[in-house]
C-alpha positions in Angstrom: -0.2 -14.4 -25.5 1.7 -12.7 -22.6 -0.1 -11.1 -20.0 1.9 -9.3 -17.1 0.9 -9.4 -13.4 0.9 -5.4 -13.7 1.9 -2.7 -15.9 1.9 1.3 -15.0 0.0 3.3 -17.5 3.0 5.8 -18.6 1.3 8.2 -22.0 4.1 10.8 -23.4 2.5 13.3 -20.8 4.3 12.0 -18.1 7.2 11.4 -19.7 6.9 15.2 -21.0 6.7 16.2 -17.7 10.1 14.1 -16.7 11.8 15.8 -19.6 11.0 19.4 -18.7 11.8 18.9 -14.6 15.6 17.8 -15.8 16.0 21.3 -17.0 15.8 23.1 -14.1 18.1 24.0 -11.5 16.6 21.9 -8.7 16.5 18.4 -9.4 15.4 17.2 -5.5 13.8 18.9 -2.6 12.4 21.6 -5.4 9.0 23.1 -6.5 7.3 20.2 -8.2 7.6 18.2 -4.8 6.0 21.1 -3.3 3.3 21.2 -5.4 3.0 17.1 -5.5 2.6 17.7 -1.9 -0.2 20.3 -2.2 -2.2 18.2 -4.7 -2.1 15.6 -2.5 -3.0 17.1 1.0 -6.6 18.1 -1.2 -7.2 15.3 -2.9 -7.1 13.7 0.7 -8.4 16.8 2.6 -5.2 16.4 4.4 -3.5 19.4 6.2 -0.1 18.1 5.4 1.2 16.1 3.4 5.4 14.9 2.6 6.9 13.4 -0.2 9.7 10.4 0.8 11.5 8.0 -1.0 9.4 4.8 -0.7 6.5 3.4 1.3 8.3 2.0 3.8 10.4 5.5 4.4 7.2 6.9 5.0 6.3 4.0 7.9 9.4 4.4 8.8 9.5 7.9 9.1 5.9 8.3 11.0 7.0 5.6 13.9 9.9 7.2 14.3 8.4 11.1 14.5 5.6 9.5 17.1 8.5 8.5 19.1 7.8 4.6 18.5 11.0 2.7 19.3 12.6 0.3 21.8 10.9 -2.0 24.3 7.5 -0.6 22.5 5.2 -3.3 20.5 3.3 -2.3 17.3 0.6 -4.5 16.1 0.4 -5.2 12.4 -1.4 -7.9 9.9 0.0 -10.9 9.6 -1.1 -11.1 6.1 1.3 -7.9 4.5 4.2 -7.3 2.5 7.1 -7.6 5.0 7.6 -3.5 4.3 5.3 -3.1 6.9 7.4 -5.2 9.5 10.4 -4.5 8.5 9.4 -0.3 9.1 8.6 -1.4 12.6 11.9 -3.4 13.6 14.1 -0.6 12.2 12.1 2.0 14.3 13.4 -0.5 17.3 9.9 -1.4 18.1 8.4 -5.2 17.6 6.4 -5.7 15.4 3.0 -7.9 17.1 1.3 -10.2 14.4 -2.5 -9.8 14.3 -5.0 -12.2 12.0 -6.9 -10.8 9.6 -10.5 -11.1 8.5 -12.3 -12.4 5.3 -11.9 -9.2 3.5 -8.1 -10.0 3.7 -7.7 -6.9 6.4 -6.3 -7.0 9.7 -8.8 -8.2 12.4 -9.9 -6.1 14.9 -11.0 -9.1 17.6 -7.4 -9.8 17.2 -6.1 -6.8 17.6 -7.7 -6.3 21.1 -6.3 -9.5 21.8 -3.2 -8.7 21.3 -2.6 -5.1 23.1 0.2 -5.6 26.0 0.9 -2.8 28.1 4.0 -1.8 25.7 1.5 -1.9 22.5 1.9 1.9 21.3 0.6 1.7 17.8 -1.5 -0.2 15.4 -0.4 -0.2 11.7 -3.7 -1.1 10.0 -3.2 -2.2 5.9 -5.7 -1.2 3.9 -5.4 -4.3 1.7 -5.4 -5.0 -2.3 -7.6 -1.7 -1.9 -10.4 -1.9 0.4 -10.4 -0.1 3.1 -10.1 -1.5 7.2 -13.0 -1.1 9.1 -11.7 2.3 10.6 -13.9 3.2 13.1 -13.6 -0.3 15.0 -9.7 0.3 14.8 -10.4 4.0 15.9 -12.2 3.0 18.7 -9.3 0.8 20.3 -7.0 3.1 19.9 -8.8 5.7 21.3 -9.6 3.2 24.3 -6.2 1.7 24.8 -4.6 5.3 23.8 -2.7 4.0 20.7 -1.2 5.5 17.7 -2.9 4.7 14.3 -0.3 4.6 11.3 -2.5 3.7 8.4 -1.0 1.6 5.6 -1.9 2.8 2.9 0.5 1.3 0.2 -2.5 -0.5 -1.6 -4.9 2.2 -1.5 -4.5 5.4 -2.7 -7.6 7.0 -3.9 -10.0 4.4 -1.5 -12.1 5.8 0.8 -14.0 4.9 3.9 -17.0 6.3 4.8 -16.4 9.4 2.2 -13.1 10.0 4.1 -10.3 8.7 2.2 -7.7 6.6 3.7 -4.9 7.6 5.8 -7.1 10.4 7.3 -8.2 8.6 10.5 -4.7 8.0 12.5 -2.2 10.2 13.4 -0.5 9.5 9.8 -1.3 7.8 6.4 1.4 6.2 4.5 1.3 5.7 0.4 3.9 3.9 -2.0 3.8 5.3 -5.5 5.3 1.7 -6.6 5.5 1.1 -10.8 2.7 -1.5 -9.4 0.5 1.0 -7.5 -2.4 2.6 -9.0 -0.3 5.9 -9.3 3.7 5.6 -9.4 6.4 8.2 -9.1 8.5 4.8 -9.9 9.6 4.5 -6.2 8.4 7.0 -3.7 6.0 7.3 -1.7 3.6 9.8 0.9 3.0 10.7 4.3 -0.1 13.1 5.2 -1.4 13.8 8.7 -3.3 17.1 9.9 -0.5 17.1 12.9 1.8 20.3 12.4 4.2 18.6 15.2 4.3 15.5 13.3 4.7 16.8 9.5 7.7 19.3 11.1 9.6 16.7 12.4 9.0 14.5 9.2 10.6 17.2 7.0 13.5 17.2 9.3 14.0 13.7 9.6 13.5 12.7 5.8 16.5 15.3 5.4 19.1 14.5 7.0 17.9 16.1 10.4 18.5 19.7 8.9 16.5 22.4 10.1 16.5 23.9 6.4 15.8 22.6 3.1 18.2 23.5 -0.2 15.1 25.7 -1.3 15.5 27.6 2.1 19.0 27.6 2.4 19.8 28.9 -1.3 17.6 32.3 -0.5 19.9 33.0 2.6 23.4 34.8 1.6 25.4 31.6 3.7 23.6 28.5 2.1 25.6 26.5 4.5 24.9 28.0 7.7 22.5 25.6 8.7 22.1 23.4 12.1 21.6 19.6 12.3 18.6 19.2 14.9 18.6 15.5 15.3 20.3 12.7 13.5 17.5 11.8 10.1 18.0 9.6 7.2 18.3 10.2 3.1 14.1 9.7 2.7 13.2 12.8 -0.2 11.9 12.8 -3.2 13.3 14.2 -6.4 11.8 16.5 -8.6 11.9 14.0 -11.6 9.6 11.4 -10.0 7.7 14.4 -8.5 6.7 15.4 -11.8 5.8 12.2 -13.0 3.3 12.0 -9.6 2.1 15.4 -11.1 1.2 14.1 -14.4 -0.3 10.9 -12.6 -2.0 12.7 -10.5 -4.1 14.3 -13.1 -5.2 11.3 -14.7 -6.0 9.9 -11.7 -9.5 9.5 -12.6 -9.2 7.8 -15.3 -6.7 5.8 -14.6 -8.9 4.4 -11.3 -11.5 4.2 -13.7 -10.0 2.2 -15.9 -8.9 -0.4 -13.3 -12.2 -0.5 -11.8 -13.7 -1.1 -15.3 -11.7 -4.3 -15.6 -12.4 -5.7 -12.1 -15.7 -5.3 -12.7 -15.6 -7.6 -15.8 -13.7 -10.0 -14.0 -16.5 -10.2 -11.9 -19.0 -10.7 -14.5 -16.7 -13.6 -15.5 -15.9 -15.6 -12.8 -18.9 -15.1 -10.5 -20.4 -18.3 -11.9 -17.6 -20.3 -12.2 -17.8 -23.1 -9.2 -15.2 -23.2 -7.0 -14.0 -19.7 -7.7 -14.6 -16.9 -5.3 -14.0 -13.3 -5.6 -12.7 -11.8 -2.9 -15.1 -8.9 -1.4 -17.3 -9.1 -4.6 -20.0 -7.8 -2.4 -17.8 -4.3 -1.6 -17.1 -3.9 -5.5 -18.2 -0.2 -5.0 -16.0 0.7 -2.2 -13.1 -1.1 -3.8 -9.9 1.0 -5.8 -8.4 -2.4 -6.8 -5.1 -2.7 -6.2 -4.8 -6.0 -6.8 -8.0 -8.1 -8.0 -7.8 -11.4 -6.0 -9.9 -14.6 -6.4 -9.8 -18.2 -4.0 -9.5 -20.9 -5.5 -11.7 -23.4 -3.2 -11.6 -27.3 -3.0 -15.0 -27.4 -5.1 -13.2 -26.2 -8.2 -11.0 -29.4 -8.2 -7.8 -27.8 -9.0 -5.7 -26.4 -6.2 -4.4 -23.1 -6.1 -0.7 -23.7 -7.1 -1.1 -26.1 -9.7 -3.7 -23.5 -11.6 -0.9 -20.9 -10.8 1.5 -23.2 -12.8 -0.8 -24.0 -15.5 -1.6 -20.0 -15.9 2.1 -19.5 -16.2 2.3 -21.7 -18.8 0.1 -19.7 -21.0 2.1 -16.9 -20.3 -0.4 -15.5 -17.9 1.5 -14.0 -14.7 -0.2 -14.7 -11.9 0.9 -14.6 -8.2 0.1 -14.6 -4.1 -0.3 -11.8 -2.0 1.8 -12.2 0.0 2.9 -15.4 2.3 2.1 -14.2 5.8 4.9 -12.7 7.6 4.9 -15.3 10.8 6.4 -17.7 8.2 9.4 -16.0 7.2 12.4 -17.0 8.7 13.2 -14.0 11.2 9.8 -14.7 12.6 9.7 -18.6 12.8 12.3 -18.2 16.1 9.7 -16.7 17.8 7.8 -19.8 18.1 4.9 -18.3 15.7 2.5 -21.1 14.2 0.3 -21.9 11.3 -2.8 -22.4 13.9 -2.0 -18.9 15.4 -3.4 -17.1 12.4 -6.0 -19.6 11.0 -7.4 -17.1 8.9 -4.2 -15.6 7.2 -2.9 -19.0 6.9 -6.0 -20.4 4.4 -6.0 -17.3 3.0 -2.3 -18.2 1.8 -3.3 -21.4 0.5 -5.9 -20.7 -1.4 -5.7 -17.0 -2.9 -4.2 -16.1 -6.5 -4.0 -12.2 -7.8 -4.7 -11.8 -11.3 -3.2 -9.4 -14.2 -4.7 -6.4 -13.8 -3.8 -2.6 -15.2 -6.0 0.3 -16.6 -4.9 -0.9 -20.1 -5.5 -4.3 -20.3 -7.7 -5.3 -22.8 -11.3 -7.3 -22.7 -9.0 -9.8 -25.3 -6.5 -10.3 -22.3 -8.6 -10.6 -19.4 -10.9 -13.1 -21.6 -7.8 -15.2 -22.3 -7.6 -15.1 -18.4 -10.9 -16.3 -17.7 -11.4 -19.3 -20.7 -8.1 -20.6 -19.3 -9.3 -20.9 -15.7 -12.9 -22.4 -16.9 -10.5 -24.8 -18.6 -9.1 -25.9 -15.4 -12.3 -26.2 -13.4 -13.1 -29.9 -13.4 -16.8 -28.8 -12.7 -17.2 -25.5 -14.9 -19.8 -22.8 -14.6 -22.8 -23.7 -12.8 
């Protein structure tokens, strides 16, 4: 049996929807993206919110409109894809590794600890899909008078305290990833309730043009249009708009779905010694992402040799992610392992499972009798 890592749930509704936006005139910067847009901004109570090419567009964009850029520090997990990095280093900022906590997200005791006097923003990742502890992070900002960009990525859908995520800073960035719980493919999401900041954003995700081709094709000279400030090639098409669309309206079940097979996971592998899930106790507040377990000394097999026997069976299994002070571009900094304790045993002892709204009970059982095979003490 072959069981992917992740697979998007794609039914002929969304590929309906691709079909009909490639027969009309306006194949980017169009109405479906406007409407994307609109659905999105209520679902997240948002007051604006601005389609992009990517996830890391969207961080990229957001530092960028806040003005974030050389000599400034912004303080990140170290436990994130590199995206989240890599958004800050092209801004011209530097990005400031924080550890993170036992729920996997960025640590707020070291994120005080790490505010200099050039710190200007905190990029907080809501990870696998559980949300950060916002009001601690709120609280230093508001203290230390920092930006918030909120990583969303992971999380779309999740909410904190009834407010969903990437509504507490002064932006909230999504990915619409073939591996996130919605995709567009690739695209991705900014929303804030700053005017200031969603303006420039539409500016800079086009070029710098003070127009879009919707606004310039009602005018009688469609090219009599000013460049403002140099911007970048970050929109999103009407094609991967309308698959968002048709995405977004299954939304429901699609989360439901996911959440469905977490929670059998759960019932699973909560007895199994040795195995622990990660935040089993915040099941509820969870939009599972990823569904990640640690594979402790006590179950008598380490992590990557039950990665290795997993793949074997043709289960795809895999880490999320190696922390970011290991990478090379970070290692000549003079970063250690001991400087992010927590991140670091994290990294050896994690492994994310397959998960997707149609996997079946058959699949995830195969998952489970293989890793009670491996455990050299079994279920308790």
């Amino acid at each position: 049996m072959e069981i992917p890592l992740s697979k998007p749930w794609i039914t002929d509704l969304e590929k309906k929807a691709m079909l009909s936006s490639l027969n009309t005139p306006n194949l980017t910067d169009g109405p479906k993206l406007r409407r994307f847009e609109s659905i999105v901004a209520k679902k997240t109570k948002s007051h604006h919110a601005l389609g992009v090419s990517n996830g890391t567009s969207a961080l990229h964009l957001s530092l960028v409109s806040l003005n974030i850029g050389h000599n400034d520090e912004v303080i990140i997990p170290d436990m994130t894809f590199i995206a989240t990095a890599n958004a800050v280093i092209l801004s011209g900022a530097t990005p400031v590794l924080a550890d993170i906590d036992e729920s996997l997200n960025i640590s707020v005791d070291s994120v005080e600890k790490k505010i200099t006097r050039k710190t200007k923003a905190i990029i907080p990742v809501h990870f696998a899909g559980l949300a950060c502890n916002m009001d601690k992070i709120m609280s230093i900002a508001k203290k230390n008078k920092l930006h918030v960009i909120e990583d969303s990525a992971h999380a779309f859908g999740a909410y904190y305290k009834k407010k969903h995520v990437g509504t507490f800073g002064d932006a909230g960035c999504f990915s619409f990833y073939p591996t996130k719980n919605i995709t567009t493919i690739e695209g991705g999401m900014i929303i804030t309730d700053s005017k200031k900041l969603a303006t420039r954003v539409m500016t800079l995700r086009n070029h710098g043009l003070n127009r879009n081709l919707i606004q310039r094709n009602k005018t009688i000279n469609p090219w009599d249009y000013d460049t403002i400030e140099p911007g970048y090639n970050y929109r999103l098409d009407e094609v991967r708009s309308s698959l968002g669309l048709a995405q977004l309206s299954r939304i429901d079940e699609i989360s439901s779905k996911r959440i469905q097979a977490a929670k059998y996971y759960n019932s699973k592998l909560n007895r199994v010694k040795g195995i622990e899930i990660v935040n089993y106790e915040k099941a509820k507040e969870h939009v599972y992402h990823l569904y990640i377990i640690r594979i402790k000394e006590d179950f008598g097999v380490l992590r990557d040799k039950v990665h290795q026997m997993l793949f074997k069976k043709g289960i795809r299994t895999t880490v999320h992610y190696k922390p970011i002070h290991m990478f090379s571009n970070f290692k000549k900094k003079g970063l250690k392992d001991t400087d992010f304790p927590v991140s670091v045993k994290a990294y050896n002892e994690c492994l994310t499972l397959p998960l997707f709204p149609t996997i079946s009970r058959k699949q995830q059982d195969f998952v489970v009798n293989n890793i009670r095979k491996l455990s050299s003490f079994n279920i308790t």
